[in-house]
Phi, psi and omega in degrees: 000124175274127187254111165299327186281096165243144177249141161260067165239157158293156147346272204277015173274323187305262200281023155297301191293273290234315168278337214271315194301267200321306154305316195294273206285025183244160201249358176203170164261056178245314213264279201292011156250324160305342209273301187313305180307333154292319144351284189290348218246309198283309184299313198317295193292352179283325157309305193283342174289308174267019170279132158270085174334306187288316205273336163295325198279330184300327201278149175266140172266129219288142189277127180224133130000327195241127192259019170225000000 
């Protein structure tokens, strides 16, 4: 199964924009790593509800030299 829903940021760009949003609009930095950390807590699991588990891991994956 092929996932059409893709972003082109990294991670760490996701939470960089996810904390710099959270300091603007927070009233404190207390605030703004709780705000950001649900924030991310959130992207995560909508994401992870639309993976179809089985058919990713079963599938094979191409062998590269890199491990990234």
């Amino acid at each position: 199964m092929e996932h059409t829903k893709q972003i082109g940021a990294t991670l760490g760009a996701l939470i960089a924009a996810a904390g710099e949003l959270a300091f603007e609009y927070s009233d404190n930095d207390q605030q703004a790593y709780r705000m950001a950390r649900i924030a991310l807590i959130e992207m995560v699991r909508k994401v992870s509800r639309s993976i179809d588990w089985e058919v990713d891991f079963d599938s094979e994956t191409p062998r590269s030299r890199y491990l990234n």
